[in-house]
C-alpha positions in Angstrom: 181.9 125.1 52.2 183.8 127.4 54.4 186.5 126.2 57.4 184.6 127.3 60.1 187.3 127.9 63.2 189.8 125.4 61.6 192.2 128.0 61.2 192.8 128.6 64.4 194.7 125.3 64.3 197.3 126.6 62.2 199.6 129.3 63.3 200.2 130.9 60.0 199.6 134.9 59.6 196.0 136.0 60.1 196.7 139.2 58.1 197.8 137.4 55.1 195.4 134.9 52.3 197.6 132.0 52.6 196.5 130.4 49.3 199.3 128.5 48.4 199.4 125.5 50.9 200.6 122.8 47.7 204.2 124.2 48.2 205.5 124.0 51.4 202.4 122.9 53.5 201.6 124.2 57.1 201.5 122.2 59.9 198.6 122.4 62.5 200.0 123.3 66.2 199.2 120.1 68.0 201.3 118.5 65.2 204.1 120.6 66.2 203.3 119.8 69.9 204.2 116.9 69.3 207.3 117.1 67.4 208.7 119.5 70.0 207.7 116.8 72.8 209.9 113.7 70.5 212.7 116.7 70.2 212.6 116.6 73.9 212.5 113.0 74.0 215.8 113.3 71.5 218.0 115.6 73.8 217.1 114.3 77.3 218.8 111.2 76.2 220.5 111.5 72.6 222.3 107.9 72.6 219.2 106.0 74.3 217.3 108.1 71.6 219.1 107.2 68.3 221.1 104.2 69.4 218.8 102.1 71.1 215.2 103.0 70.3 215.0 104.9 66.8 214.6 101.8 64.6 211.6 100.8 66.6 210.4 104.4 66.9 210.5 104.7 62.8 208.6 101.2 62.7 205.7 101.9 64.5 205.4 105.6 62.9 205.7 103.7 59.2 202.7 101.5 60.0 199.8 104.1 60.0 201.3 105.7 57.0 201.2 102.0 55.2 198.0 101.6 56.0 197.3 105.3 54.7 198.7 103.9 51.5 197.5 101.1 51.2 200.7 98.7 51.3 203.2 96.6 53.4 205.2 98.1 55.7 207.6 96.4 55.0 207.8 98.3 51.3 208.0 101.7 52.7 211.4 103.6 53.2 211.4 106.8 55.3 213.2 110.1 53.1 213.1 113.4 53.8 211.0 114.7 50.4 209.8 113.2 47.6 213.0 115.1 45.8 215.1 112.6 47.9 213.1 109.6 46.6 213.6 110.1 43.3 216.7 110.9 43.7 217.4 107.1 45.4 215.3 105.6 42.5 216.8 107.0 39.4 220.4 107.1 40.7 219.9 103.1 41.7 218.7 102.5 37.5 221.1 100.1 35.3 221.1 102.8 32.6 223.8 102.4 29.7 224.4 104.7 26.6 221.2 105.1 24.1 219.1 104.1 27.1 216.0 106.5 27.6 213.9 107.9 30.5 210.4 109.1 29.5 208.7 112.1 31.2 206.1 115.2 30.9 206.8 118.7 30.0 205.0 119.1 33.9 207.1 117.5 35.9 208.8 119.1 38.7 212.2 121.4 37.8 213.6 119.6 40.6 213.0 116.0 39.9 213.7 116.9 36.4 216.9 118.2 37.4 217.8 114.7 38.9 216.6 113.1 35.3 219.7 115.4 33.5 221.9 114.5 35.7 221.6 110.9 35.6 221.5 111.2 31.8 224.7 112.9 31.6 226.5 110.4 33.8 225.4 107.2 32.1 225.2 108.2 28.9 221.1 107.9 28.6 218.9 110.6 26.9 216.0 112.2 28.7 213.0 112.3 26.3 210.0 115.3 27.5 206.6 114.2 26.4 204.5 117.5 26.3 200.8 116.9 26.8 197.9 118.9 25.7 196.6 121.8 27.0 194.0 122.3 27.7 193.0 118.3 28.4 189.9 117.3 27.3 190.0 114.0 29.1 192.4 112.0 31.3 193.0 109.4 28.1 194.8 111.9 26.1 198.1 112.2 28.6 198.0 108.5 28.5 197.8 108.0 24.5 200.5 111.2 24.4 203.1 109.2 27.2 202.6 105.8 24.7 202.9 107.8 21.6 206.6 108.8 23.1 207.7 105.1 24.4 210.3 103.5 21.4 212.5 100.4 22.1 214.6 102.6 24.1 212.6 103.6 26.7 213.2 101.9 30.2 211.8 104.4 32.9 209.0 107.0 33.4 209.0 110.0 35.6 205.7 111.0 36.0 203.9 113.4 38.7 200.8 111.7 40.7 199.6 115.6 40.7 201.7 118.2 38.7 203.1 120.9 40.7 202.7 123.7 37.9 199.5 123.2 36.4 197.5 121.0 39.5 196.6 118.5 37.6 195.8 114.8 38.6 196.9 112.6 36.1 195.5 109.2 35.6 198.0 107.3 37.1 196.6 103.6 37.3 196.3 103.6 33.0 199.7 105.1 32.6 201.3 102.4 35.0 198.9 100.2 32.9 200.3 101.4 29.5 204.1 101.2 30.8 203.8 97.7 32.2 202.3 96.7 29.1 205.6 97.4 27.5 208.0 96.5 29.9 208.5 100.1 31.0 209.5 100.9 34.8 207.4 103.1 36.4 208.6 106.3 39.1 205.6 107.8 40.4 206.5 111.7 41.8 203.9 111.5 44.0 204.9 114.7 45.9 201.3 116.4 46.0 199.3 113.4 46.3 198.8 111.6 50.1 196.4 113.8 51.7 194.6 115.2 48.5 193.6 111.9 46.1 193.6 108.3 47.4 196.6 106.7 47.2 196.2 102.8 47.3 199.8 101.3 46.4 199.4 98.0 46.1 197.0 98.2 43.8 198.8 100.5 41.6 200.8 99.0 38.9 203.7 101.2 39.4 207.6 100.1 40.4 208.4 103.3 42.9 206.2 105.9 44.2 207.8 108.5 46.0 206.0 111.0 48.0 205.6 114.2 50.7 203.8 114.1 54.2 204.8 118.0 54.9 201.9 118.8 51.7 198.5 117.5 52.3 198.7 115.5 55.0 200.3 118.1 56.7 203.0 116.4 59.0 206.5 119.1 60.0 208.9 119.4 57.3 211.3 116.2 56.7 209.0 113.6 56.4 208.6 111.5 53.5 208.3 107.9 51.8 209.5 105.8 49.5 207.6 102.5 48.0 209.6 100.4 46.1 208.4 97.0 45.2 209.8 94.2 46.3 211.5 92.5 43.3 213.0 96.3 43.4 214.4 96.7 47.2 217.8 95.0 46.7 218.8 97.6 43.5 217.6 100.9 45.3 220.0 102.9 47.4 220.0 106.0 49.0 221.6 108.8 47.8 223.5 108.9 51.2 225.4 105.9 52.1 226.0 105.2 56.0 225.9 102.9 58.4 222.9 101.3 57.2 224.4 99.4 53.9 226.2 96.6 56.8 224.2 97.6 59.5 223.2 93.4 60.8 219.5 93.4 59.2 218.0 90.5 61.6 214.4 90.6 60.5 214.8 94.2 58.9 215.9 94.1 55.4 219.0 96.2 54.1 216.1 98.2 52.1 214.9 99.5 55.5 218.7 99.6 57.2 220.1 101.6 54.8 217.2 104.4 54.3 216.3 104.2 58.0 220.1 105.3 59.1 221.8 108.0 56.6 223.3 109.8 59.3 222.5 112.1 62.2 219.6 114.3 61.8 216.4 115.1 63.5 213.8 112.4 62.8 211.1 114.0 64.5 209.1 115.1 61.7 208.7 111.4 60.6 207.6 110.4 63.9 205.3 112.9 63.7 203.1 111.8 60.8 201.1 109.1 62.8 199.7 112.2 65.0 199.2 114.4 61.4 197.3 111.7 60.2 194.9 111.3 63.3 194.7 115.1 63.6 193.7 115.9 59.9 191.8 112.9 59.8 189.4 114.0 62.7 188.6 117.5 62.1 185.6 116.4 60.0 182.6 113.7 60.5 183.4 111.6 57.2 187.2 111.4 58.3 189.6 111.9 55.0 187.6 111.3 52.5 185.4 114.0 53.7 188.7 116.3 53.9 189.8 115.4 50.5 186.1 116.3 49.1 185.5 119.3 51.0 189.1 120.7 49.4 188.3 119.9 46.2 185.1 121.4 46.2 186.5 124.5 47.4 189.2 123.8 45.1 186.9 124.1 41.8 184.5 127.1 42.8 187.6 128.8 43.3 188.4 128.1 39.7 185.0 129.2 38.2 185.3 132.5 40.1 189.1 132.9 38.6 187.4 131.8 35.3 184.5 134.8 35.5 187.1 137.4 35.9 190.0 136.3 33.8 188.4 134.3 30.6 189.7 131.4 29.1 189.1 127.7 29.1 189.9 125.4 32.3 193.0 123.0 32.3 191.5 119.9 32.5 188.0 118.3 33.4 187.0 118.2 37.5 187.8 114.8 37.5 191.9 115.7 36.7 191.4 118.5 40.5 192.1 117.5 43.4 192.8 120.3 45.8 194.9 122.9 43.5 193.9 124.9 40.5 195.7 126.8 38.0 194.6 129.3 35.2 196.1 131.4 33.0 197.0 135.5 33.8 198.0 137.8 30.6 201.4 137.1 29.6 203.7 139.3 31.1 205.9 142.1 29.0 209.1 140.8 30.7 209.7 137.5 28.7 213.3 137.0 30.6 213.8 133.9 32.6 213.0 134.2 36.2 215.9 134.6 38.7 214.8 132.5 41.0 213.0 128.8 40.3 211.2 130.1 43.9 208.4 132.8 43.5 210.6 135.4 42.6 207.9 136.8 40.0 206.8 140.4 40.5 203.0 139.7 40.3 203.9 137.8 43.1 205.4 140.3 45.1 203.1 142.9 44.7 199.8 140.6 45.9 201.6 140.2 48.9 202.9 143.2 49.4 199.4 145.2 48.2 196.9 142.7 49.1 198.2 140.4 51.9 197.4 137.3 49.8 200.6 134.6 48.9 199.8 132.8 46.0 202.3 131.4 43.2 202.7 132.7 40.0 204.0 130.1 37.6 205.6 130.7 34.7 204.3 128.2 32.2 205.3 127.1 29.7 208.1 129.6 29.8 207.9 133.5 30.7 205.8 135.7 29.2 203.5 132.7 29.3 202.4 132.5 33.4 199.8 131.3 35.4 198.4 131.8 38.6 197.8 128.1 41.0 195.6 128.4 44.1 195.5 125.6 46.4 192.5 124.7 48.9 193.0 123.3 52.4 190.8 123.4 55.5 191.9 126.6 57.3 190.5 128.2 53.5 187.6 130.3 53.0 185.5 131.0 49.4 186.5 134.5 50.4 189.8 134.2 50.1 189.7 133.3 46.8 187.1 136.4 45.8 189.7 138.9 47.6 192.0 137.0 45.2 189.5 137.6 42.2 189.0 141.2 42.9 193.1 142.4 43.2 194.1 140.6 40.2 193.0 143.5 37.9 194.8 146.2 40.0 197.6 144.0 40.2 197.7 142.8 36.8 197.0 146.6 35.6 200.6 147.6 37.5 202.7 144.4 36.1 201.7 145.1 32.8 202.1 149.0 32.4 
């Protein structure tokens, strides 16, 4: 189960447990290769670069990633981070006073931050449906989300995968549910390309927004927004540029405007057709083989984490993909953090003690924490048993 060699691959430290890929990522080095070789590209010739042959660049690096997805190009909008796709989307929504936008006590602080804000401004209420935990089976977060729906309801915000807790939620029967009742449907799907399938056009959703610095481990900047079609003349950018009268020819104003929001370094978007060839061929069975291999690796790290620390798992194996999280002791300091970012002392002192950077989440809210591991190829099992075996030392210290 281990990652024979692939580490080498990556540059991060070899001193340190990285165990906490589902943040930020880490991108192999012939992935950055090649980003540094389309920077060069970029400042050899800057105008020829952006002027002249960007569009076309972005076009044929959208393709693979469509095909990744399982959709039309011709659906799929190029943003930096799934935080700037949902951005697009909610900010793009007819909303009017009364008017109400469903989501989960798990979803992202960020993109729930975007949900307030739109609120505030239009006069809509944000409604928080909080699902059960531990889940016994995928069906109760779809009965919970229905139980919250009331004539009001227009939108959910749901995560694909929940950042927190690592959970895959059922997303095909919630789209279901929501279409069912005339419900639009904003899939966070931050976590999920790379880690579960993701077959859009199959899904029954009206956006799905997600990362390719995660799990499919492209540089940072790169990301993707779907929006279906009867959708793509209502959805803006949060930036407007040159795009919203740029002459669209056979390219729609969808593509225009999200393609060309200004100057910035594209490169990491160009990039993901080599991520997805590199990650795709470092085993035999391709992706699915990655995915499986994680996930795997993913759950025996859980039943070791269960051994030593007690208590019930989250959610069923088939709600896992390729992050895990349990709970630690509460902490005596119930304050709220200072930092949304892994400011948390248990943090701190695993990496600073033990060389090992893992997340410490607090959840629901402090003293209540939780400690999420994630799983990717350059992982070993023991990583996660060096993990196992500092936590008591570690917890013995935040707790005195």
């Amino acid at each position: 189960m281990g990652a024979t060699n692939h580490r080498d691959h990556w540059t991060l430290d070899p001193d340190i447990a990285f165990l906490n890929h589902g943040s930020f990522g880490a991108c192999p080095r012939p992935v950055l290769a090649e980003q540094q070789a389309w920077r060069d590209r970029l400042e050899r010739q800057p105008v020829q670069f952006f002027a002249r042959d960007l569009a076309g660049l972005l076009d044929e690096a959208r393709a693979p990633l469509a095909q990744f997805l399982g959709c039309a190009p011709a659906d799929l909008a190029w943003v930096t981070n799934a935080t700037a796709g949902v951005n697009a989307v909610l900010q793009s929504q007819p909303l009017a006073p009364g008017d109400e936008l469903l989501t989960t006590d798990h979803e992202y602080n960020a993109c729930r931050n975007v949900l307030d804000y739109v609120a505030a401004r239009t006069g809509a209420r944000v409604v928080v449906a909080t699902l059960p935990l531990p889940i016994e089976e995928p069906a109760h977060v779809v009965d919970t989300l229905v139980r919250a729906v009331t004539a009001n309801t227009r939108l959910l915000l749901v995560d694909h995968v929940t950042s927190q807790t690592g959970l895959v939620l059922p997303i095909a029967a919630i789209a279901k549910a929501m279409r069912e009742r005339g419900i639009r449907v904003l899939v966070d799907g931050a976590h999920a390309p790379g880690m579960v399938p993701v077959a859009l056009d199959t899904l029954p959703v009206d956006y799905y927004t997600g990362n390719c610095h995660k799990w499919l481990c492209a540089p940072k900047g790169a990301g993707f927004l779907w929006v279906a079609a009867q959708h793509q003349e209502e959805v803006r950018p949060a930036i407007i540029s040159h795009g919203a009268n740029a002459p669209t020819g056979e390219r729609s104003r969808f593509r225009n405007e999200f393609d060309w929001n200004g100057t910035s370094d594209p490169t990491a978007m160009l990039c993901v057709p080599a991520a997805l060839r590199f990650m795709g061929e470092l085993l035999p069975g391709g992706w699915p083989a990655l995915r499986e291999q994680n996930r795997a690796l993913a759950l025996t790290a859980r039943e070791l984490l269960i051994d030593a620390l007690g208590g019930a798992p989250l959610a069923p194996p088939e709600m896992i993909g390729s992050m895990v999280a349990h709970p630690l002791p509460p902490s005596r300091d119930a304050s709220p953090p200072t930092s949304m970012l892994y400011a948390n002392p248990l943090q701190e002192s695993l990496l600073r003690e033990h060389r090992i950077e893992v997340p410490i989440v607090p959840w629901p809210a402090p003293p209540a924490r939780l400690v999420r591991i994630s799983a990717q190829l350059y992982n070993e099992l023991d990583e996660y048993q060096r993990l196992v075996a500092a936590l008591p030392d570690a917890l013995a210290r935040d707790l005195a």
